[in-house]
C-alpha positions as CSV (number, residue, x, y, z in Angstrom):
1,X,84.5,28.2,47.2
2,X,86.7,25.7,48.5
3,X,88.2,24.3,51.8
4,X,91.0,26.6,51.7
5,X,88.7,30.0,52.4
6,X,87.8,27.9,55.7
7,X,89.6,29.6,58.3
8,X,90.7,27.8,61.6
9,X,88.3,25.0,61.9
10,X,90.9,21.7,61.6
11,X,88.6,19.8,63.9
12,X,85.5,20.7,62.1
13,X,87.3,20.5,58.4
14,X,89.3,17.2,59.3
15,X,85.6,15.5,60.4
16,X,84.2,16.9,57.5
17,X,86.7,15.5,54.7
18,X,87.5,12.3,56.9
19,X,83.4,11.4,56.5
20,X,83.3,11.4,52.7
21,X,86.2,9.7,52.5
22,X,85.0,7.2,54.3
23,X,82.2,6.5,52.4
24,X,79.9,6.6,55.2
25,X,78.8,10.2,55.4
26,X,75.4,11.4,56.9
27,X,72.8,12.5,54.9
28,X,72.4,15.7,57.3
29,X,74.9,18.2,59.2
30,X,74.2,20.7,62.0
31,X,77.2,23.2,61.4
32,X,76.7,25.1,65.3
33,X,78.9,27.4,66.8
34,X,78.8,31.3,67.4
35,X,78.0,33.7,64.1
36,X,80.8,35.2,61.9
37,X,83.5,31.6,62.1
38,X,82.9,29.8,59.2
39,X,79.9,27.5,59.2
40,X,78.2,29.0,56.2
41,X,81.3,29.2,54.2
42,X,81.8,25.5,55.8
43,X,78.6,24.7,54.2
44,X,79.2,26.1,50.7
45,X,82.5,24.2,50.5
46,X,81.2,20.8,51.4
47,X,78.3,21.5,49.1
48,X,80.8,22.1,46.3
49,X,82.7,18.9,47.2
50,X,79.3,16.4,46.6
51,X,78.1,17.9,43.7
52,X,81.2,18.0,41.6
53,X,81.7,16.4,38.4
54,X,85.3,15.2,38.5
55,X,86.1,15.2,42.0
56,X,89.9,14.8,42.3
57,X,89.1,12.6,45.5
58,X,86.1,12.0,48.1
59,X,85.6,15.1,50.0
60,X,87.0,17.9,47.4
61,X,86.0,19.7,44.7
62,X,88.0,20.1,41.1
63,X,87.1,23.8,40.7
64,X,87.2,23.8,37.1
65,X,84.1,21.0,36.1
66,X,80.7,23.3,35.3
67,X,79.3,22.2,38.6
68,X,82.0,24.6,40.3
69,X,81.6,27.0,38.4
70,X,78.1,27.2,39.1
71,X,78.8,27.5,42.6
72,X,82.0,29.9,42.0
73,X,79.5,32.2,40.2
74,X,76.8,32.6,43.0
75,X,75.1,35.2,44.7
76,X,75.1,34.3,48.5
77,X,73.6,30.8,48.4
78,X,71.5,32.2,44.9
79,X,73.0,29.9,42.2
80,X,72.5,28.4,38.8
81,X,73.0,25.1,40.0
82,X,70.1,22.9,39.6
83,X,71.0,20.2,42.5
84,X,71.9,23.0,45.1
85,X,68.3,24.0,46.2
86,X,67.3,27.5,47.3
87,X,65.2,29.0,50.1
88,X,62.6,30.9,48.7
89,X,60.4,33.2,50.1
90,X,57.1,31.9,48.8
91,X,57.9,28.8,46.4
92,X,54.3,29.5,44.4
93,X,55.3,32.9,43.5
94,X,58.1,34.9,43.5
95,X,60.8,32.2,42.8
96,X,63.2,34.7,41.8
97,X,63.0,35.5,45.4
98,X,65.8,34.2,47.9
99,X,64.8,33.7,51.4
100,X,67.8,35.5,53.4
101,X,69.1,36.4,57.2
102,X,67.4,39.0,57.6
103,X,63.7,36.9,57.5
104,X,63.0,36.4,61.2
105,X,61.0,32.6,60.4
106,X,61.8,30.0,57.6
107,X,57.7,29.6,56.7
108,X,56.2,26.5,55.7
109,X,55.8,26.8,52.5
110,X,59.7,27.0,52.2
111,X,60.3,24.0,54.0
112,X,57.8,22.1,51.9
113,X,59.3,22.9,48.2
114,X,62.9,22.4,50.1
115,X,61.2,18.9,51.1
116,X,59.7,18.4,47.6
117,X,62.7,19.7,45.6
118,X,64.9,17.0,47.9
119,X,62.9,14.4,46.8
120,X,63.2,14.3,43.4
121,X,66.4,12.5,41.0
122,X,69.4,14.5,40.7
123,X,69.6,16.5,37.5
124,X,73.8,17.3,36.8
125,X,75.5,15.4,39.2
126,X,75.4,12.6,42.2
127,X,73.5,14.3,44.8
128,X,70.8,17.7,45.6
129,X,72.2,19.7,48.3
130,X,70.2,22.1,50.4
131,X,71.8,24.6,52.9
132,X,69.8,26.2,55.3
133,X,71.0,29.1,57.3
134,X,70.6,29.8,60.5
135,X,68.0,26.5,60.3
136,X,66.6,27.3,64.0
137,X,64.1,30.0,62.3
138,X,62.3,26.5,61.2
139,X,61.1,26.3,64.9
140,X,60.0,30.3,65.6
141,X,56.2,30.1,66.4
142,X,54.3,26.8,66.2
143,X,57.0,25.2,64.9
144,X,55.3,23.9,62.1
145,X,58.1,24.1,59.4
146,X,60.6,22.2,61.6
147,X,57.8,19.5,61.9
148,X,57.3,19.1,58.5
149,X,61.0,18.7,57.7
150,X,61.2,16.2,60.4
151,X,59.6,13.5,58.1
152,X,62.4,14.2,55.5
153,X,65.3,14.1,58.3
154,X,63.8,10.8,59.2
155,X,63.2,8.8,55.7
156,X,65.8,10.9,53.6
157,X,66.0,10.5,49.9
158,X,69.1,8.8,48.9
159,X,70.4,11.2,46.9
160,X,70.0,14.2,49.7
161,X,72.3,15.9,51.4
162,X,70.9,18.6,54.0
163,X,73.1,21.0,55.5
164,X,71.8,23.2,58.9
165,X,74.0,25.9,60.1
166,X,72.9,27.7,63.4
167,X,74.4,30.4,65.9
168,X,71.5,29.0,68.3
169,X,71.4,25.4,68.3
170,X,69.8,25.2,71.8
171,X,66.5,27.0,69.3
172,X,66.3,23.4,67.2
173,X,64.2,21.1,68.2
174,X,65.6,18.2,69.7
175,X,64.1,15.7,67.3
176,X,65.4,17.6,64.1
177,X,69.4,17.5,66.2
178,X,69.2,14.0,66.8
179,X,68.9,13.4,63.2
180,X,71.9,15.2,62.1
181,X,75.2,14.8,62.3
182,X,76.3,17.9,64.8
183,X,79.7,19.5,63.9
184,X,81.1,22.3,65.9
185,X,82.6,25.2,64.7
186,X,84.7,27.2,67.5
187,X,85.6,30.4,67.8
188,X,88.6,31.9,66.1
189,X,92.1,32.8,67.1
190,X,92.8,36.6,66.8
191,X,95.6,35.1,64.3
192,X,93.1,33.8,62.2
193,X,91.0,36.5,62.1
194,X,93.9,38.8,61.1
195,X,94.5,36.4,58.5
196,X,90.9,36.8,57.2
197,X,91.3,40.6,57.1
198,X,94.1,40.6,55.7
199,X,92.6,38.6,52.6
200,X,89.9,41.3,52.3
201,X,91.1,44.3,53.4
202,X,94.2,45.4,51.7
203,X,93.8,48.8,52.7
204,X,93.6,49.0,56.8
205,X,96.3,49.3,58.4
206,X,98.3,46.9,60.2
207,X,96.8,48.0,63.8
208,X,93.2,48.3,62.6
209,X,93.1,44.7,61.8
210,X,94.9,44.0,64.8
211,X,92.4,46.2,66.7
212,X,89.6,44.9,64.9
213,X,90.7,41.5,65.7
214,X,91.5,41.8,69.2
215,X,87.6,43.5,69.4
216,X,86.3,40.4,67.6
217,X,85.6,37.9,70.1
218,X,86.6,35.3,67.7
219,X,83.9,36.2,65.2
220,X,85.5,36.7,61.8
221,X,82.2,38.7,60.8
222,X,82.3,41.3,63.6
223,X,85.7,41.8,63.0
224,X,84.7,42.6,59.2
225,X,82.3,44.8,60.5
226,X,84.5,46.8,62.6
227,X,86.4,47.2,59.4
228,X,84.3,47.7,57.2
229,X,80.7,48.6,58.9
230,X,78.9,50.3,61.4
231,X,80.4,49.3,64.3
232,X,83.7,50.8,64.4
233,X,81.8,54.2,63.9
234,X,79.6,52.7,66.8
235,X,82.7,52.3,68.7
236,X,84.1,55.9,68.3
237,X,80.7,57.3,69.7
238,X,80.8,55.0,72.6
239,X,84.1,56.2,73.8
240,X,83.5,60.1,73.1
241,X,80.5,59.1,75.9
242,X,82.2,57.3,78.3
243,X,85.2,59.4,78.3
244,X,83.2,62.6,79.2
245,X,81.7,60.1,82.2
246,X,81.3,61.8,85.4
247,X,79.0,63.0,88.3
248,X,77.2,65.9,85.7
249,X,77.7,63.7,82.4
250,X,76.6,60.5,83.6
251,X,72.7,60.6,84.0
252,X,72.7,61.2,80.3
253,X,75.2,58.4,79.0
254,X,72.3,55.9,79.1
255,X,70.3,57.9,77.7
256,X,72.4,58.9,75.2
257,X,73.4,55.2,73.9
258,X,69.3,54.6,73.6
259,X,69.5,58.1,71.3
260,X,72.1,56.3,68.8
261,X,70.4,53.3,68.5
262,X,66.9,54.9,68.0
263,X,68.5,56.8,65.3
264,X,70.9,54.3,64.3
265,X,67.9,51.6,64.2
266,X,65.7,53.5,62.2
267,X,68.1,54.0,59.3
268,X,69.1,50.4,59.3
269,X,65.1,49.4,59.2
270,X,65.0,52.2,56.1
271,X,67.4,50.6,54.5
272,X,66.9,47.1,54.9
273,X,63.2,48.0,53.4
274,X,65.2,49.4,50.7
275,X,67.0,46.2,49.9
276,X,64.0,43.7,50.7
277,X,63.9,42.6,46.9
278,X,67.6,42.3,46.6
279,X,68.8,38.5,46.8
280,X,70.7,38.1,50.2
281,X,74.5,37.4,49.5
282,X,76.5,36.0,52.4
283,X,79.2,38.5,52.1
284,X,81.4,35.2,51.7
285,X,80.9,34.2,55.3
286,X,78.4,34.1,58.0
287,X,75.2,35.6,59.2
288,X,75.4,38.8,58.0
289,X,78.1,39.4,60.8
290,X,75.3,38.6,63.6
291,X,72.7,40.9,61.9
292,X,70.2,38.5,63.5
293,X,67.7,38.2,66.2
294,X,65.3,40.9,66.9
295,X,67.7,42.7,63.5
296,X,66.4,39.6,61.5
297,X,62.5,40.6,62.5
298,X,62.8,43.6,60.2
299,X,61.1,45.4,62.3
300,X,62.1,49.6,63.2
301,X,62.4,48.7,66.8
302,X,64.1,44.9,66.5
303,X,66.9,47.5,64.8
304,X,66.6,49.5,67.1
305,X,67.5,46.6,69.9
306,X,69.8,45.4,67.7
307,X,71.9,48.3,67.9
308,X,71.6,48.8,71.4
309,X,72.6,45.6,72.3
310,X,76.0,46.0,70.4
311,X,76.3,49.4,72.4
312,X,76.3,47.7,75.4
313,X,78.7,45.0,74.1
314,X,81.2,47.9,73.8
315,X,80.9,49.8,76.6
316,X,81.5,46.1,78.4
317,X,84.4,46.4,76.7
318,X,85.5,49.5,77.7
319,X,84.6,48.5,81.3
320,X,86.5,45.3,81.4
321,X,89.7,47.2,80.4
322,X,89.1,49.3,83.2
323,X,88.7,46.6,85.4
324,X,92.1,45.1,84.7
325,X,93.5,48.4,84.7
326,X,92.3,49.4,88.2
327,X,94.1,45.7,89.2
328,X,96.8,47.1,87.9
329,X,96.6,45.1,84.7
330,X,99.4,47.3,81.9
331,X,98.3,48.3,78.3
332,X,99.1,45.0,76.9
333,X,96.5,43.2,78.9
334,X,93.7,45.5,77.0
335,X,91.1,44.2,74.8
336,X,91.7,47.5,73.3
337,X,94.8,49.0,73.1
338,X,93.7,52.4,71.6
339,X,91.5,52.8,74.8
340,X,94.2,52.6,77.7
341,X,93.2,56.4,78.3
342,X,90.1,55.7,78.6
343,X,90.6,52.9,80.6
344,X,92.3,54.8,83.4
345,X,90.2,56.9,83.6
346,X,86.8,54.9,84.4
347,X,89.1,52.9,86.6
348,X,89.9,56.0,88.4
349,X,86.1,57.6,88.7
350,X,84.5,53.9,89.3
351,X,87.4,51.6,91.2
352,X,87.7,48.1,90.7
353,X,84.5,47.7,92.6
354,X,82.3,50.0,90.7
355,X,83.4,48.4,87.4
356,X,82.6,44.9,88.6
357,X,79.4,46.7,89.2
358,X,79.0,48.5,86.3
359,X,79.6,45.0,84.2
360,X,76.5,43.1,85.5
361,X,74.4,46.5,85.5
362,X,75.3,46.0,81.1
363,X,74.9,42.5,81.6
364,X,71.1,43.0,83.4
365,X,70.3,46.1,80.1
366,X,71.3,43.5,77.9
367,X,68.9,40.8,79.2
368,X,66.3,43.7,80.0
369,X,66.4,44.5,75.7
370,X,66.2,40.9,75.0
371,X,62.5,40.7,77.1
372,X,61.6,43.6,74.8
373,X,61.6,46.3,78.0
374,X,61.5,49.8,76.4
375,X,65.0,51.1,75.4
376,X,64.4,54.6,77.1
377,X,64.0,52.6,80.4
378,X,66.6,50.5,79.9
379,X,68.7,53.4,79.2
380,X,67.8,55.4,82.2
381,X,67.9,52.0,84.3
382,X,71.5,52.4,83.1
383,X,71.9,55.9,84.0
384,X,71.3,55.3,87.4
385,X,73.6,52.2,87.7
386,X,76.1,54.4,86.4
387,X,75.5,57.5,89.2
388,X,75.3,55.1,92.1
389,X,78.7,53.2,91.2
390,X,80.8,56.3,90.9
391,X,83.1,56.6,93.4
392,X,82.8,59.3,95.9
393,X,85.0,61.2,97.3
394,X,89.1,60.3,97.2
């Protein structure tokens, strides 16, 4: 992993490679910014960089020494390097198991053999490097992991280098951010995220990854996922629905999005039960593409509001387009340009007035399945939205 996988983030890379050259670095980073742009492959890449054996200059890593190959050979953040320091599940024993994204808390125990490991001399190299992942699970609950890491934070071992990454910063404690160095990663250009697909993805077509990243919302993950996931399949269903949108078909679209993600969450839980002993890999970059949150509790119905919550992010999509297209916005102006059909049409049934509408109704479901409010009443709170915002008559 080196810099040159980093997509996009010149502010964030030159801060990064400017500090060790100075010879002033931090002992801790905050990598923050929104899931799928970079901060985890950030991370792995500066990690690289300190623990190499013949650094060609402060700040980059040869590539070649044993210590990058280590790293070069990893699973996720699993590796054979003894100075980059794992997250396991339960230190005392199952050490051949990797704490991933999909665990909703980092427990204490973790935190303590992180803070433990830290402590002790290097074994191959200059520094021991930990990189904690979404590092705001530390504060879920009583907070009691991100309290005992503070004391680390606060007296750090020479020889330490911590690195947090986090799609919710506002989660961290305030006393664990004031003793790192923050570094914001931004979201990405629909250039760069073509440029990321286009790495990956050598067979989709030219306007799938233009598609995929104009659906992105800077998120190089989501993009990937559109790709090469669930979503785009997500996607298809939730346009067959709303194009069928109308005074008999729309009591049931609500409903009907809840349907998908109850069947749609329940296979995901199935499977992620199915993969619980598998070490997590990072899929080269980022959060498992926002599989997170309630997803992350491993839980049937945090799956289950998971996918409902991405449902609604695409028929926001679909109603923004129609939006702009009732303002008289052309094709080009689309978020997706497969959809200007569609987008007539809403913008014919609902007017600019009822979209606008419709837009906050999605915003309110999406808050509603974030206070844990049942997805069936969401989904018929939906429904109704949908009715009373149609227009009537010419």
């Amino acid at each position: 992993m080196s810099w040159s996988h980093l997509l996009g983030q010149r502010a964030a890379l030159d801060y990064l490679r400017s500090a060790q050259k100075s010879g002033r670095a931090p002992h801790g980073y905050l990598f923050y910014g929104p899931a799928g742009v970079g901060k985890r492959t950030a991370a792995v890449a500066l990690a690289q960089a300190l623990l190499c054996h013949q650094p060609p200059e402060p700040g980059e890593a040869c590539g070649a020494c044993k210590s990058c190959r280590w790293i070069a050979a990893r699973n996720g953040l699993l590796t054979n390097h003894p100075d980059l320091i794992p997250l396991l599940k339960n230190p005392e024993t199952e050490k051949e198991k990797v704490l991933g994204d999909q665990e909703q808390i980092i427990p204490l125990d973790t935190v303590l053999d992180i803070c433990a490991r830290l402590s002790k001399s290097p074994m191959a190299g200059p520094k021991r490097v930990v990189v904690i992942p979404e590092a705001h699970r530390m504060c879920t609950g009583q907070a009691e992991a991100a309290n005992a890491f503070l004391k680390t934070l606060e007296e750090p071992p020479p020889t330490s280098v911590v690195i947090l990454t986090s799609s919710r910063p506002e989660a961290l404690l305030e006393t664990i951010v004031s003793r790192v160095q923050p570094v914001r990663f931004r979201r990405l250009s629909a250039e760069d995220i073509r440029a990321g697909l286009a790495q990956g993805n050598a067979k989709a077509q030219e306007d799938e990854i233009a598609l995929a990243a104009a659906l992105a919302d800077g998120s190089l993950g989501r993009a990937k996922e559109l790709l090469e996931g669930d979503l785009g399949r997500w996607r298809t269903a939730v346009m067959k629905a709303l194009e069928r949108a109308g005074p008999q078909a729309c009591p049931g679209v609500g409903l009907a999005l809840w349907a998908l993600a109850d069947a749609e969450g329940k296979r995901l839980f199935e499977e992620a039960e199915q993969k619980d002993d598998e070490p997590a890999a990072d899929g080269e970059d980022e959060e498992g593409a926002e599989a997170e949150e309630e997803a992350a509790a491993k839980t049937e119905s945090g799956w289950k509001r998971f996918v409902f919550r991405r449902l609604l992010d695409l028929c926001e999509v679909a109603f923004r387009d129609a939006l702009v297209t009732a303002a008289g916005a052309g094709p080009d102006q689309l978020l997706q340009p497969d959809g200007a059909k569609l987008a007539q049409a809403l913008a014919q049934r609902f007017g600019d007035e009822g979209c606008s509408r419709m837009l906050e109704a999605l915003r309110e479901a999406h808050f509603a399945t974030r206070l844990y409010v049942r997805g069936d009443l969401v989904g018929r709170m939906l429904a109704g939205r949908m009715v009373s915002n149609l227009r009537r008559g010419p």
